[in-house]
C-alpha positions in Angstrom: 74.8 109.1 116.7 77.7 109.5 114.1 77.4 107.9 110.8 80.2 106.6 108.9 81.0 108.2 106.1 83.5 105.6 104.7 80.0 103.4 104.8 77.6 105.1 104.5 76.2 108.3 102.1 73.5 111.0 102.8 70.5 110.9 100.1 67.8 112.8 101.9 66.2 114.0 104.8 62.8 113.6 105.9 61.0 117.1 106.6 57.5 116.6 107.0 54.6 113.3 106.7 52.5 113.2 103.4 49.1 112.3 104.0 47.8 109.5 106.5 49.1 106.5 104.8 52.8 106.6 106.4 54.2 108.9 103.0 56.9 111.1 103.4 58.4 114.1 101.6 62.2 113.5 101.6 64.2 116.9 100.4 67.1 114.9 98.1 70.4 115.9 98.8 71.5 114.1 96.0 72.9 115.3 91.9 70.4 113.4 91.0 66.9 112.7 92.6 65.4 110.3 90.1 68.0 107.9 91.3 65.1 106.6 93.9 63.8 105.3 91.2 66.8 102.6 91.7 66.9 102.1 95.3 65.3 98.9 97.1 66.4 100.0 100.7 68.1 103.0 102.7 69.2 103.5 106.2 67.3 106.0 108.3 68.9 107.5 111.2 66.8 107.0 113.7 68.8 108.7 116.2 69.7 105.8 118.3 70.5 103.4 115.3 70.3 102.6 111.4 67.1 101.3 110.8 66.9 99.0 107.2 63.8 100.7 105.3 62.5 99.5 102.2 61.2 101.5 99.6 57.6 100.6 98.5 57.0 103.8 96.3 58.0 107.1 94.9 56.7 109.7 93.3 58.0 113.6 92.8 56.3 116.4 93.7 58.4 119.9 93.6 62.0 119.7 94.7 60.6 117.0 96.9 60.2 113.5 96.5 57.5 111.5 97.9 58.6 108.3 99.6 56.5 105.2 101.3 58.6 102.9 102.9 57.3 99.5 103.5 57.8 99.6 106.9 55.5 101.9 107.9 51.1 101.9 107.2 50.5 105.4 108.8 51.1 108.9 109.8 51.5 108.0 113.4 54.5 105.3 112.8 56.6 107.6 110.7 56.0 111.0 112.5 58.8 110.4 114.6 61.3 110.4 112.2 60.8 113.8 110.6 64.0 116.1 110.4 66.1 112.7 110.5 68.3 111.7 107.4 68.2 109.0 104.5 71.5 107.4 103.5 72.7 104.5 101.3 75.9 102.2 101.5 78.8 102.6 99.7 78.0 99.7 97.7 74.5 101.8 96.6 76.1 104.9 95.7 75.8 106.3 92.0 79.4 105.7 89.6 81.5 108.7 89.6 83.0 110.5 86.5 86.2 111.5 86.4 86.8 114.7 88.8 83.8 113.8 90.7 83.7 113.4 94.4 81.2 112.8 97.2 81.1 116.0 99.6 81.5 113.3 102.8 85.2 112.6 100.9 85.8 116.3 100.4 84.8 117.8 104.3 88.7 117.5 106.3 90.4 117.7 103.7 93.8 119.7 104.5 93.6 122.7 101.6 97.1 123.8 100.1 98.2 126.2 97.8 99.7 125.7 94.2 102.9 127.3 96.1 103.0 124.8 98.7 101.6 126.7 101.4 99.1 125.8 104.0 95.9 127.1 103.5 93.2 125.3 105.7 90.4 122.6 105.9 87.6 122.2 103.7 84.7 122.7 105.9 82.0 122.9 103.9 80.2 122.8 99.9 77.9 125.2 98.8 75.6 124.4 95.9 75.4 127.3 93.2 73.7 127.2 89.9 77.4 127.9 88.3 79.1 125.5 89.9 79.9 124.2 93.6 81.9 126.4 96.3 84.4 124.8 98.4 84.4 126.6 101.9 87.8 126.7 103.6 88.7 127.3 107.2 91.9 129.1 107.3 94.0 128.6 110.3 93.1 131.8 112.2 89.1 131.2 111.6 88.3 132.8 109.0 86.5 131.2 106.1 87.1 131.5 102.0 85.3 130.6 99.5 86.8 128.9 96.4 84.9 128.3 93.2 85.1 124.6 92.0 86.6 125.4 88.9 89.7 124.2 87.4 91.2 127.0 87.3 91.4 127.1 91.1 91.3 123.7 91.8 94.4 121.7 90.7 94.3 118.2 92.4 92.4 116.2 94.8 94.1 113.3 97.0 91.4 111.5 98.6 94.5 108.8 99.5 96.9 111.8 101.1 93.4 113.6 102.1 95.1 117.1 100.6 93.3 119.5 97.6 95.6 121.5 95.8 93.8 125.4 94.6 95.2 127.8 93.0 94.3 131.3 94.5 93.5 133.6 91.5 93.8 137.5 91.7 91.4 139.2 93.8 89.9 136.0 95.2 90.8 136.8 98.9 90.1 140.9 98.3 
């Protein structure tokens, strides 16, 4: 099943049942965990469909977060779902600052440089304890990686779907 990215945002994935009770550990892929705290509902990805859960509790444990959804009394009802994602709606998603930007907004985008020259797609984001890493697919395969920094990255178009880098010395060596 493909999920909408213009609806719909990634906030976790379920890896693994926490005790008999129907809990789960959900590994965030979120800035900001605690922001389960806030949410009433999420749309699991059940494969087939979205199914509506509703949260019931959370607590944090680790890099994990502990979740038990309404929906489900015990181990054997939510089993299934391990390994599936979490998402919210648009209308759920956390305020952005300025220069900030979901990663679902930023995967496609076409990549050019400061000079006006193709450069590729952005494919994928790494998260680094410095700062993000755009991965971009150059025309001929092969990937670079470009430090979310301003110095390298002049504009984003979300509109015209095109980033703007700058390619600084010995970033392509």
């Amino acid at each position: 099943m493909e999920i909408d990215s213009d609806k719909y945002l990634q906030v976790g994935a379920i890896t693994s049942t926490h005790g008999i009770k129907g809990e789960v550990k959900v590994f965030p892929t979120t800035d900001d965990p605690r922001r389960y705290d806030e949410l009433d509902e999420v749309f699991l990805d059940t494969g087939k469909e979205l199914k509506v859960l509703h949260i019931q509790n959370v607590k944090y444990f680790k890099q994990f977060i502990i979740v038990k959804f309404k929906e489900f009394g015990d181990i054997n009802e939510i089993e299934p779902f391990k390994g599936k994602n979490i998402y919210v709606d648009r209308e759920h998603a956390v305020d952005l600052e300025d220069d900030e930007y979901f990663v679902a907004d930023l995967l496609g985008l076409k990549v050019v440089t400061d000079e006006g020259e193709e450069f590729g797609e952005l494919t994928d984001v790494l998260f680094t304890k410095a700062n993000d890493v755009y991965v971009v697919t150059q025309p001929d395969g092969k990937e670079v990686l470009i430090p979310a920094i301003e110095e390298c990255i002049m504009d984003v178009d979300l509109d015209e779907e095109i980033m703007t880098v700058h390619i600084m010395p010995g970033l392509l060596d």
